[in-house]
C-alpha positions in Angstrom: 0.0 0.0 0.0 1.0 3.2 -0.5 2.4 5.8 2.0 -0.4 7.7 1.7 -3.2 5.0 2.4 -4.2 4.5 6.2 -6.8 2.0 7.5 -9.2 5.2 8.6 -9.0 8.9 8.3 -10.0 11.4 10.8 -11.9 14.6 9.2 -11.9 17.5 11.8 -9.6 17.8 14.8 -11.9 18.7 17.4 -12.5 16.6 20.6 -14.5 14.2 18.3 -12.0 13.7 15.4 -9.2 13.7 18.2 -10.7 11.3 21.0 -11.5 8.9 17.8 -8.0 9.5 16.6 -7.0 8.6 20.5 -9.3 4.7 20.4 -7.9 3.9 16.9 -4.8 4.3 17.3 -4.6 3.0 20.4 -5.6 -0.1 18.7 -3.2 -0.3 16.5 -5.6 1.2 13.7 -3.2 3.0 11.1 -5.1 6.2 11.5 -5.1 9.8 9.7 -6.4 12.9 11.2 -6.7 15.8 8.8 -8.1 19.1 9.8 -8.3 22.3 7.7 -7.4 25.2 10.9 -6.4 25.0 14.7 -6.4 21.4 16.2 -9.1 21.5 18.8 -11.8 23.2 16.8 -14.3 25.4 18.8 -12.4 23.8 22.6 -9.7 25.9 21.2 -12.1 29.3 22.1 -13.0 28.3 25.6 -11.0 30.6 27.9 -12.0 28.0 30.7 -13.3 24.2 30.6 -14.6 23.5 34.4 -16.9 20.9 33.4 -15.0 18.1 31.9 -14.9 15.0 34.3 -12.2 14.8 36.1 -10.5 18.2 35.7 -11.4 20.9 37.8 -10.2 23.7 35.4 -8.3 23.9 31.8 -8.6 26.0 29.1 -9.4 24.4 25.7 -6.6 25.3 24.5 -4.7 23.1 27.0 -7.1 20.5 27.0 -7.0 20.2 23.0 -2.9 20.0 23.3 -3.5 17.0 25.6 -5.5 15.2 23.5 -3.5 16.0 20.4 -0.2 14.6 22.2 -2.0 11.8 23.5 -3.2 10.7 19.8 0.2 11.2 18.3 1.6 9.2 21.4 -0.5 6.1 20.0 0.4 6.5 17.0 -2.1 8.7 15.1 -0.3 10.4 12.6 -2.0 14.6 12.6 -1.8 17.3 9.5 -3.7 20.4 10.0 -3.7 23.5 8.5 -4.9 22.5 4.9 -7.7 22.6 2.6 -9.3 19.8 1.4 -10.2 19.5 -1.9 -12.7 17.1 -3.0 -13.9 14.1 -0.8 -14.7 10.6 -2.7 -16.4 8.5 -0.3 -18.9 5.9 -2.7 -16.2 3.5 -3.2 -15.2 0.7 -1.2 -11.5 2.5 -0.7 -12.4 6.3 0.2 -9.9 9.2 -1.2 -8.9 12.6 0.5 -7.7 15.4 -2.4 -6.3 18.0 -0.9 -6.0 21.9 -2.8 -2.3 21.2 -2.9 -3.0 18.1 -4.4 -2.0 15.5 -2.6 -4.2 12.4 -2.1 -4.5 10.2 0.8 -6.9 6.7 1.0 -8.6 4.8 3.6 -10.9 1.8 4.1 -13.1 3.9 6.7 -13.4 7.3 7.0 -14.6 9.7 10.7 -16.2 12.7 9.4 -16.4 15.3 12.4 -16.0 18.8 10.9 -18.0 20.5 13.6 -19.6 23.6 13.8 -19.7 27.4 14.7 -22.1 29.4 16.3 -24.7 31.5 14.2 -22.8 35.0 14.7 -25.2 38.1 14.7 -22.1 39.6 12.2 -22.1 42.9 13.8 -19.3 45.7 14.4 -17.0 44.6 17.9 -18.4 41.0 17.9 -15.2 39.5 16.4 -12.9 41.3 18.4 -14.9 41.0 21.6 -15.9 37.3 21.7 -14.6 35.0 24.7 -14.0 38.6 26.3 -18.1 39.0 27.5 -19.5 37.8 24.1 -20.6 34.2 24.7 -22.5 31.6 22.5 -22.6 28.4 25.3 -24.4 29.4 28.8 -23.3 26.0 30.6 -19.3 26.9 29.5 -19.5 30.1 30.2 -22.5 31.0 32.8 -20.9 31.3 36.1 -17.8 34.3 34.4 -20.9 36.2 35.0 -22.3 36.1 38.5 -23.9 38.5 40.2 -23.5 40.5 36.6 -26.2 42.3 34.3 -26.3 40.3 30.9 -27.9 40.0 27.5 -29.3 37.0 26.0 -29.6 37.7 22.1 -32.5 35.1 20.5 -36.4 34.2 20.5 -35.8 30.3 20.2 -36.1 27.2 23.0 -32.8 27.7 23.3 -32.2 31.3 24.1 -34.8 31.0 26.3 -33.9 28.1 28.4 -30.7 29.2 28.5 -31.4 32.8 29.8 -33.6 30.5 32.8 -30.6 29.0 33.2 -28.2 31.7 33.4 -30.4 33.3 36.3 -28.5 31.1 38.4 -25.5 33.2 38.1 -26.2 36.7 36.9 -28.7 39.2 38.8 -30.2 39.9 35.8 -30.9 38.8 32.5 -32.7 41.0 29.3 -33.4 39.1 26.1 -33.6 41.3 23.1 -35.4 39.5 20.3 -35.6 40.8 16.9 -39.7 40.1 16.5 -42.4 40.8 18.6 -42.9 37.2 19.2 -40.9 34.2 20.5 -40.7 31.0 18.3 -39.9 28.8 21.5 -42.5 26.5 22.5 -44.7 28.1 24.9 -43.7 26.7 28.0 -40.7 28.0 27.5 -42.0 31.3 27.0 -44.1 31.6 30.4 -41.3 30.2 32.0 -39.1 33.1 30.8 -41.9 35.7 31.4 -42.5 34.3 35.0 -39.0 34.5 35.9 -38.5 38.2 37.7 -34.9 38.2 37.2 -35.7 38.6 33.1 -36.7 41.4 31.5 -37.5 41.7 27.3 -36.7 43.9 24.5 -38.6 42.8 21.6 -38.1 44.4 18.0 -34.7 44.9 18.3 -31.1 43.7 17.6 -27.7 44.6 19.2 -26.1 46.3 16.5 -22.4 47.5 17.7 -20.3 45.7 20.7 -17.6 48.1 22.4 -15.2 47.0 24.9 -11.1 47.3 24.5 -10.1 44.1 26.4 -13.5 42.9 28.1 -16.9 43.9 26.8 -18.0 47.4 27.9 -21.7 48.2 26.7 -23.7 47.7 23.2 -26.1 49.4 21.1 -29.4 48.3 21.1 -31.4 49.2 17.8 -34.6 49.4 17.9 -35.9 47.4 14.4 -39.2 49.6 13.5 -38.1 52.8 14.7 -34.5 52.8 14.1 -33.7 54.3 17.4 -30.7 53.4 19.0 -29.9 52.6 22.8 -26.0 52.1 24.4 -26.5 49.8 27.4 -23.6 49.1 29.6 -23.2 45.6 29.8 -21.2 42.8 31.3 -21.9 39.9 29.1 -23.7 39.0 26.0 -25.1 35.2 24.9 -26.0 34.8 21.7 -28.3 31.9 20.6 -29.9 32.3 17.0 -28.9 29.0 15.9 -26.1 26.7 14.9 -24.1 26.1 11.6 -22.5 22.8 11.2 -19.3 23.0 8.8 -20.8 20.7 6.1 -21.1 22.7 2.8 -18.7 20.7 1.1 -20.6 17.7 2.1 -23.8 18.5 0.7 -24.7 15.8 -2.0 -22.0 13.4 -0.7 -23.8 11.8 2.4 -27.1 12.1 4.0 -27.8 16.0 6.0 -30.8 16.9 7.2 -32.5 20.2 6.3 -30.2 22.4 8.6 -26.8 20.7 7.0 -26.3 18.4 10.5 -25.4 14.4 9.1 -27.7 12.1 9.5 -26.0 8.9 11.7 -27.7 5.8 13.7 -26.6 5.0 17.5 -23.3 3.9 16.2 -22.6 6.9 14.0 -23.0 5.5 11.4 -24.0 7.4 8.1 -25.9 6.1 4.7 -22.7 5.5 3.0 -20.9 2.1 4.5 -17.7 2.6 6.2 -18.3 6.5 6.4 -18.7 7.5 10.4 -19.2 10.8 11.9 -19.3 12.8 15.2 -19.1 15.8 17.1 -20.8 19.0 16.8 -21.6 18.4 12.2 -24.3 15.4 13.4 -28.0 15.9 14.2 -28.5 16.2 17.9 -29.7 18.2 20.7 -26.8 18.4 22.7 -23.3 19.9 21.9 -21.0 20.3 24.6 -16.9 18.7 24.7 -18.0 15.7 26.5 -21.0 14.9 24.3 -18.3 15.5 21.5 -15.8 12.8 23.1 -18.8 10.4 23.3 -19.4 10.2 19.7 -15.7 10.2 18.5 -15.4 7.0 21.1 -18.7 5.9 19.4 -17.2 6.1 16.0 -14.0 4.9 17.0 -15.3 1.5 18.1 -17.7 1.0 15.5 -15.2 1.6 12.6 -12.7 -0.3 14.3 -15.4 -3.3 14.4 -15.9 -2.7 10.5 -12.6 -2.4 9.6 -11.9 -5.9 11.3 -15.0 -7.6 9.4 -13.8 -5.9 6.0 -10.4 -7.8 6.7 -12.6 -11.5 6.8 -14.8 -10.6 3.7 -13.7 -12.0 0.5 -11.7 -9.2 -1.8 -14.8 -10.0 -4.5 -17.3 -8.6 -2.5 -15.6 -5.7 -2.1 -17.1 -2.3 -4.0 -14.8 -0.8 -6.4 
């Protein structure tokens, strides 16, 4: 086999693609990890992880270098910082083409590209998030006790999650861009209810400001165009979720927002094709739930891998 053929490769570095990279290699699976920025993925923007089992504090930072050690201490073999090109996946061995143009092969393939955030896209958000701008209340919630905050969204989980952060902060304001709330109504009267939260409906935050920590943000009124600066000590924002699967669109089985469609074993429609992490459908998305399904997929394409080896080379696709 060539020196570019492994028995699985590892799309995405994140805590998925790296704690599958971690089980594979670990058992002796010849295994590629290739990820297109950072290893680590969105771990990499947590100032501080204090809910991973186990470890009282880390940053992600830290706790992605860990795992990325501990992978190439197996074995796993890591390139990140590339593009990737052009994924063939229908055929019995799968090929990588990278933009430089390099190729590498495998008999099973992890996809775990991950995700990011929906971002409102506005002036000082950039520059300003991880310093009071927020997008995960149970990473982030208790920076912010006993401090005002923003929660920017109308859905279940902007909701919920401002319920939740009124744990820590002393109060909470949602500012919702219609004059309704497309969360399910218990979630709603629960919110309402709650007299630490208070509502700004018809409106957006339009401009962050802050030099090294947020500061205060304008508040624009939709309909009238009027604008409010509110000194602030945090903003969450929770308009949605975009998994990183554009160039995977027509290639394997997404659901109509883009996540990958997998059974209890990760699985995908396309055999010997696996993914994980933050790119599949779920509810949850949190660095544990991530290590869970790169373990999942680990094991299961191991188990594939192993009955490929007994089948007959005629029944294999080509």
């Amino acid at each position: 086999m060539s020196n570019n053929h492994f028995d699985a490769i590892i799309l995405g570095g994140g805590p998925a693609g790296l704690s599958a990279g971690i089980y594979l290699s670990r058992a002796r699976v010849n295994t590629l990890i290739l990820n297109e920025g950072t290893i680590g993925g969105q771990m990499v923007l947590t100032h501080e992880i204090a809910n991973y089992p186990g470890v009282e504090h880390i940053s992600g930072y830290a706790l992605s270098n860990i795992m990325k050690n501990q992978a190439k201490e197996f074995g796993c073999t890591i390139k990140a910082n590339l593009q990737i090109d052009e994924l063939m996946l229908d055929s019995d061995t799968k090929t990588v083409r990278l933009k430089d143009g390099r190729e590498f092969t495998s008999d099973a393939v992890i996809l775990s590209p991950g995700g990011r955030s929906r971002t409102l896209g506005v002036p000082g958000e950039a520059q300003l998030k991880g310093k009071g701008i927020s997008y995960c209340a149970t990473c982030d919630g208790d920076f912010f006790t006993d401090k005002e905050i923003i929660v920017v969204g109308g859905g279940n989980s902007a909701l919920e999650e401002a319920v939740s952060l009124t744990k820590y902060a002393s109060k909470v304001t949602i500012v919702h861009q219609f004059d309704h709330f497309q969360a399910f109504e218990h979630a709603v009267e629960e919110a309402k209810n709650h007299p630490k939260i208070d509502f700004i409906m018809e409106s957006t935050i339009s401009e962050f400001y802050g030099d090294e920590k947020l500061q205060a943000v304008d508040i624009k009124h939709i309909p009238s165009g009027k604008i409010e600066r509110r000194l602030i000590d945090g903003v969450f924002i929770f308009i949605g979720y975009v998994p990183n699967t554009e160039t995977l669109e027509g290639k394997i089985a997404l659901n109509k927002w883009g996540e990958i469609l997998v059974d209890a074993d990760m699985k995908t429609n396309i055999e010997g094709v696996y993914a994980a992490g933050d790119s599949i459908a779920k509810r949850y998305r949190q660095v544990t739930t991530a290590v869970s399904d790169g373990t999942i997929a680990a094991l299961a394409s191991s188990h594939f891998l192993n009955e490929k080896k007994k089948r007959p080379k005629e029944e294999l696709i080509v």
